[in-house]
C-alpha positions in Angstrom: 17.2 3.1 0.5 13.5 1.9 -0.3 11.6 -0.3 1.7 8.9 -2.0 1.0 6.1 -3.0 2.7 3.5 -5.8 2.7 0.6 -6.5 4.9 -0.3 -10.1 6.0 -3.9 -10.8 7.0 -4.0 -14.9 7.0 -2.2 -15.5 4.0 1.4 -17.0 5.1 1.9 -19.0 1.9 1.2 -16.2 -0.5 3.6 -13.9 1.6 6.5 -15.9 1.5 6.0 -16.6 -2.1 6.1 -12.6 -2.4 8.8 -12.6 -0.4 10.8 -15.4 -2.2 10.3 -13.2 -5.3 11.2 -10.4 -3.7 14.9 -11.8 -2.6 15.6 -11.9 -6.6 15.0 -8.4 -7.1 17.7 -6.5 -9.4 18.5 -3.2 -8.0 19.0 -0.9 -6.0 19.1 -1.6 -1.6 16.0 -2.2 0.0 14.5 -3.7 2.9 10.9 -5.6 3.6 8.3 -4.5 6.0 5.9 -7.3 6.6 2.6 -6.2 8.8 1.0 -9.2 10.0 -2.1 -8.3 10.4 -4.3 -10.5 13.5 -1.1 -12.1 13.8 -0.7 -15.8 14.6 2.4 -17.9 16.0 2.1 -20.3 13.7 1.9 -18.1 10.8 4.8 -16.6 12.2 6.6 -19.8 12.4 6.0 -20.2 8.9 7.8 -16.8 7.3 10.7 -18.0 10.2 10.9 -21.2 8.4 11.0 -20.4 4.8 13.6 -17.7 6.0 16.2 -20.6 7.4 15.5 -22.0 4.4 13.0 -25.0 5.6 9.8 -24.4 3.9 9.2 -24.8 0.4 8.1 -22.3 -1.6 5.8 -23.0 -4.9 7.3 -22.2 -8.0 5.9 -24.1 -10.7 3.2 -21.5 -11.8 3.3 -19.8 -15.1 3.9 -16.4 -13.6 7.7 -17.8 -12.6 8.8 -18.7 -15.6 9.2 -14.4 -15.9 11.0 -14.1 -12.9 14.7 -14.4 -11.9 15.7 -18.5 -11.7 18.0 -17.6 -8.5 18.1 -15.5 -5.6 20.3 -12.5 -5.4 20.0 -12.2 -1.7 19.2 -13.8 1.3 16.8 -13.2 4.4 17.8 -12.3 7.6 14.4 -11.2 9.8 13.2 -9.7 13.2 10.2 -9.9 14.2 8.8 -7.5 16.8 5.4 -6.1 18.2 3.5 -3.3 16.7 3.7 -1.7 20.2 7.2 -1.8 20.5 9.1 -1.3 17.2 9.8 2.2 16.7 12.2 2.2 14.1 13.4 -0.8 11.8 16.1 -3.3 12.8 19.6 -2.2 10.9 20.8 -6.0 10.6 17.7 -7.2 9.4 16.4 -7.6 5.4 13.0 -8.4 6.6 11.0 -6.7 9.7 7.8 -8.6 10.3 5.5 -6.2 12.6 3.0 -8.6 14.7 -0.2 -6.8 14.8 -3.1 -8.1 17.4 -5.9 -7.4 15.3 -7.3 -6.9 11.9 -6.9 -2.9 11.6 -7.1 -3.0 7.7 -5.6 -2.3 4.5 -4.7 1.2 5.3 -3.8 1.3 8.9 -1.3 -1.5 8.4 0.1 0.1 5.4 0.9 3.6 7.4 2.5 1.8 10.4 4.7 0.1 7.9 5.3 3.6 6.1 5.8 5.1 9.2 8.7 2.7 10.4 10.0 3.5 6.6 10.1 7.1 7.2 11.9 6.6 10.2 14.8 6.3 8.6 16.3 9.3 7.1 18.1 6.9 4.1 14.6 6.2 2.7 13.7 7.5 -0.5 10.9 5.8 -1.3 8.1 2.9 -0.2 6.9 0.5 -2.0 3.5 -0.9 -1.8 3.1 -4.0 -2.5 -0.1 -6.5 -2.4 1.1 -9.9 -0.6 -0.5 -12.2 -3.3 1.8 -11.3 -5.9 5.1 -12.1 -7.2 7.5 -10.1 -8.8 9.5 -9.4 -12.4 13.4 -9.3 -11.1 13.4 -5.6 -12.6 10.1 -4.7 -11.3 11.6 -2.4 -8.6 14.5 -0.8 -10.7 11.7 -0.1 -13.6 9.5 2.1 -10.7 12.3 3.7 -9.9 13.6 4.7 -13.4 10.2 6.3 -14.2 9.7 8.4 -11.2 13.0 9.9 -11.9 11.4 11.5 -15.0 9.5 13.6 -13.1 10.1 15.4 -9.6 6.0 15.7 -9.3 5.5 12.0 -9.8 4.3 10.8 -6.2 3.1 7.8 -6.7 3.9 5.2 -9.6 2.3 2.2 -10.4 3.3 -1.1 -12.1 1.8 -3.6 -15.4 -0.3 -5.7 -13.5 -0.6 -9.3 -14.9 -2.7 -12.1 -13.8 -1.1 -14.6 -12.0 -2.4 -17.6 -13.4 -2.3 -15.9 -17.5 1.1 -14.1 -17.0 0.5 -12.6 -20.4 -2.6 -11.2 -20.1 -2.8 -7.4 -18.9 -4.8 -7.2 -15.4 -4.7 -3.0 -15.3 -2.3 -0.4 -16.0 -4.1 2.0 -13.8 -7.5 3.2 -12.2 -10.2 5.7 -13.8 -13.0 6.3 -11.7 -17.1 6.4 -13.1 -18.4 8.6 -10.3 -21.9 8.2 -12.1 -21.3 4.7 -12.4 -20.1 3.8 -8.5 -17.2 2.3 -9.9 -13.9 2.1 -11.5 -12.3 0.7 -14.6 -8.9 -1.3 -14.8 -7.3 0.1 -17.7 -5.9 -2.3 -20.6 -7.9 -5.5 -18.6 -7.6 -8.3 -20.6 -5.0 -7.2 -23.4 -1.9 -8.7 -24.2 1.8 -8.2 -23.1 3.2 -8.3 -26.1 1.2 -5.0 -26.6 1.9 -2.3 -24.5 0.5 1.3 -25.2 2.3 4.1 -24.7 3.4 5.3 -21.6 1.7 9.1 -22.5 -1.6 7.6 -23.6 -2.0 5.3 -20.3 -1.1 8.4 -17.7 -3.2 10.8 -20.1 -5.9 8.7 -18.8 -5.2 7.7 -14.9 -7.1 8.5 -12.0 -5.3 6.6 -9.4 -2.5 4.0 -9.3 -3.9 0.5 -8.1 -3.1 -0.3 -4.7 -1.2 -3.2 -5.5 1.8 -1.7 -6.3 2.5 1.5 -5.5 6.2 3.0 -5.2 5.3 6.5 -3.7 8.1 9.1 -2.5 9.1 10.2 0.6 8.2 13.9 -0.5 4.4 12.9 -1.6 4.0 10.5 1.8 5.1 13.5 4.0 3.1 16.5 2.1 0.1 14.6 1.4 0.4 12.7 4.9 -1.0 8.9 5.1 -4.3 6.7 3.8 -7.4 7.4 5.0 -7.6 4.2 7.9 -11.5 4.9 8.4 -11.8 3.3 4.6 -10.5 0.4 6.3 -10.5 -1.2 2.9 -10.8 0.0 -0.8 -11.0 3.8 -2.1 -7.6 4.7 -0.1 -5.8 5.0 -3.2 -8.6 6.8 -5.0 -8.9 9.4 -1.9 -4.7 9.6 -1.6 -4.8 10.9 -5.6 -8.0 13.1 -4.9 -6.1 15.1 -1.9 -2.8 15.1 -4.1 -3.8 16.2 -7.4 -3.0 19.6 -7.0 0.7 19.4 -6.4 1.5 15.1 -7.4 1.6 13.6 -10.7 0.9 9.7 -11.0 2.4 7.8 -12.8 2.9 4.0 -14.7 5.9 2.2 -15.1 5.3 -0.2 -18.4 8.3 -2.7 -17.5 7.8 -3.2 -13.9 5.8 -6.3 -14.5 3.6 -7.2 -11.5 1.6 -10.9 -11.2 -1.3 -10.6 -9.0 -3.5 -13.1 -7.6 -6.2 -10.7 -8.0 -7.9 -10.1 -4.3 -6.6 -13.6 -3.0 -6.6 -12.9 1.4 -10.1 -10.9 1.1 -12.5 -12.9 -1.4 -12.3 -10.0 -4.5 -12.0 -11.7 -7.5 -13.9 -10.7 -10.1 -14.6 -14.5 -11.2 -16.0 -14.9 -7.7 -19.2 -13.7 -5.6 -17.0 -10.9 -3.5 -17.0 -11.9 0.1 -19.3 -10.4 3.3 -16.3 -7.9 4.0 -15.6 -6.7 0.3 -19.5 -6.2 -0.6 -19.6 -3.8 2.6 -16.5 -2.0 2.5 -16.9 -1.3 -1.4 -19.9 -0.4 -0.7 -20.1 2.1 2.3 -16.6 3.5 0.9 -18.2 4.4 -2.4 -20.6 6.9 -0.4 -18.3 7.9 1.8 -16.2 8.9 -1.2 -19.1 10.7 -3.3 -20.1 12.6 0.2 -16.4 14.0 0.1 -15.0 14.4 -3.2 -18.2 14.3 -5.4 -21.0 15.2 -3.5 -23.7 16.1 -6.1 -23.6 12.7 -7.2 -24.2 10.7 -3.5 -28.4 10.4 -4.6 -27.5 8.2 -7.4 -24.5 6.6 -5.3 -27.5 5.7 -3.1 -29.3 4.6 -5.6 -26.7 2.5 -7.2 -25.9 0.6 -3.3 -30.2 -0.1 -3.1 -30.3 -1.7 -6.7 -27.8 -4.1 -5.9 -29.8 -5.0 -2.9 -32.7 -5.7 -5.3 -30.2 -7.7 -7.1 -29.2 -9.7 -4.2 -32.9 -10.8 -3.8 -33.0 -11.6 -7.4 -30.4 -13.8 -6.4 -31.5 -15.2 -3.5 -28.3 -14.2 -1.8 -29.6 -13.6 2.2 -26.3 -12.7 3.0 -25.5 -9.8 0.4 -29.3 -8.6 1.4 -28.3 -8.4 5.3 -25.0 -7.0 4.2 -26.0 -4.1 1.9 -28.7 -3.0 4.4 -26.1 -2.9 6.9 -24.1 -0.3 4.3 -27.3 1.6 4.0 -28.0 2.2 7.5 -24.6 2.6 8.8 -24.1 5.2 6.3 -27.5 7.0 6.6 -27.4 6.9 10.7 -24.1 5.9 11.9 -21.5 8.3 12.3 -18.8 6.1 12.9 -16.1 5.0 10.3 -15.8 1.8 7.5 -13.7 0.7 10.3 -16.5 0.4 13.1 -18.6 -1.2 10.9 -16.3 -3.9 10.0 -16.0 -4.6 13.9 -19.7 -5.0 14.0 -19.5 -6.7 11.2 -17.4 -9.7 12.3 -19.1 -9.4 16.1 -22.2 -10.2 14.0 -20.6 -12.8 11.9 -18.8 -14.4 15.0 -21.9 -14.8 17.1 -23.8 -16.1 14.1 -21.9 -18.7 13.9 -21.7 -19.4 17.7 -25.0 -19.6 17.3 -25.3 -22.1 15.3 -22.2 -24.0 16.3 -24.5 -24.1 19.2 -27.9 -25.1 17.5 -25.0 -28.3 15.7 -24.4 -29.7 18.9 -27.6 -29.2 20.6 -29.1 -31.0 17.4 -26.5 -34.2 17.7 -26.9 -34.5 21.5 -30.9 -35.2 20.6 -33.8 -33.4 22.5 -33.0 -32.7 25.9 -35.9 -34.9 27.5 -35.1 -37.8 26.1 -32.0 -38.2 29.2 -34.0 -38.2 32.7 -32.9 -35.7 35.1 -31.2 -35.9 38.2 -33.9 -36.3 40.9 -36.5 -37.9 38.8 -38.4 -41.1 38.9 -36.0 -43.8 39.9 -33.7 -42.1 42.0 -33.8 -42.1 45.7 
């Protein structure tokens, strides 16, 4: 059995599209993990709906013309709380986990690859982003390739941009320590022509985080993400702590289409939102300071510049941000994780505050309205 899992942070109508594409898979059995990360009801009543069939799913992109015209299944779901599910439904395709808050990428993945393991027919997890949408032999091509190798832990699929199905988003990771950053490999080439398998695994760091089948062997010897990361570098740091006994691997025909970054602001056509710049950011130094530590002086200097850059740009908020990275890393010894939650308490009150300042400024000055107990008044 492999189950896969997804994690859902705001982003209903890209899941059940995933999902959707999911219930045309070829295959082998599997069943769906969804963690809804800060679940809502009526986000929830949104995956129940499309599930009995009453709310319509979007399939007119260019991306489904490559995937299977007709489902091969159909979903049956429970939904439970993340406090109370300890093992997966049996009758159940779909398990949707409702989560209370936001605990990240990597904590949501591990209680979803927890629930997996608890079930001694799984074989395998798949990881899976929840802004894409899936080749009907995407799973079964994963599968096939890890079975070439017993030291393959974790395989990767051909990602393809969602909106230029032909065009190659990244094959794989390779990681510029000197650089503070990584490089997608094959970005921007074409479908129609594929390198060899040998070539692209000859030059791998990590597998990209959205998709990711890994084995139950690899999950249970190398143990889960790093949740501190909250976001970004967990799949860099799982391949660091398994090189020694885990191959990685890429599986040319399990065609992937990603929305590239779609829930968390990511794109690479867009300004990265508050959240990516310090996650990124404070990861990357986090990640020198373990794995190569001679090189966190010029990771340093690599998180200042672009705060130089930011006030070339006049972007306050990338400014406030990246000092927040620098500090929190310098002084605080808490995680990625605790700064996020200071993060959004920050971001929260801001804009309190000047919710606040909006209706104090429509209600005109406060003078203007005489008291009680003033002239006039008896």
């Amino acid at each position: 059995m492999i189950t896969i899992v997804l994690v859902n942070w705001r982003g209903y109508h890209d899941t059940i599209e995933c999902l959707e594409s999911l219930m045309r898979l070829s295959g082998p059995s599997f069943n769906i993990v969804v963690v809804d990360n800060e679940s809502s009801d009526s986000g929830v009543e949104t995956l129940i709906r499309w599930a009995h069939g009453e709310q319509h799913v979007d399939t007119t992109s260019l991306a489904w013309r490559r995937t299977a015209s007709e489902r091969l299944r159909e979903p049956t779901l429970s939904v439970c709380m993340a406090n109370e599910v300890v093992e997966l439904a049996s009758n159940a395709l779909v398990t949707i986990v409702r989560v209370a808050d936001n605990t990240g990428f990597a904590a949501a993945c591990n209680l979803g690859i927890r629930l997996a393991l608890s079930e001694a027919t799984c074989t395998h997890v798949w990881l899976l982003n929840n802004d894409t949408i899936v080749d009907r032999r995407a799973l079964a091509a994963l599968l096939a390739r890890s079975a070439r190798d017993e030291r393959i832990g974790v395989c990767g699929s051909t990602l393809l941009y969602y909106d230029s199905p032909d065009t190659i988003q990244s094959f794989g990771g390779v990681f510029h320590p000197a650089r503070g950053g990584g490089t997608n490999l094959g970005a921007g080439g074409s479908l129609r022509q594929l390198p060899s398998t040998e070539l692209v695994e000859a030059k791998m760091d990590y597998v990209v985080g959205a998709s990711m089948l890994t084995s139950r062997r690899f999950l249970e010897d190398v143990g889960p993400m790093e949740e501190s990361y909250f976001l970004y570098f967990e799949e860099l740091n799982w391949s660091r702590r398994a090189r020694r006994s885990f191959k990685h691997a890429w599986a040319r025909d399990s065609l992937v289409f990603h929305k590239e970054g779609a829930s968390i602001g990511t794109s690479s056509r867009t300004r990265s939102s508050d959240l990516s710049i310090y996650c990124y950011n404070l990861n990357l130094l986090r990640f020198l300071q373990e794995f190569h530590r001679a090189l966190l002086p010029l990771g340093v200097a690599i998180v200042v510049s672009k705060f130089f850059i930011s006030a070339m740009n006049r972007d306050r908020a990338a400014m406030r941000v990246i000092s927040r990275v620098i500090g929190d890393f310098l002084w605080s010894r808490g995680s990625t994780r605790d700064g996020v939650t200071r993060l959004k308490n920050y971001a929260y009150g801001h804009r309190a505050a000047a919710e606040a300042k909006r209706r104090s400024e429509a209600q005109g000055p406060v003078d203007a309205v005489a008291p009680r107990g003033s002239v006039g008044e008896d």
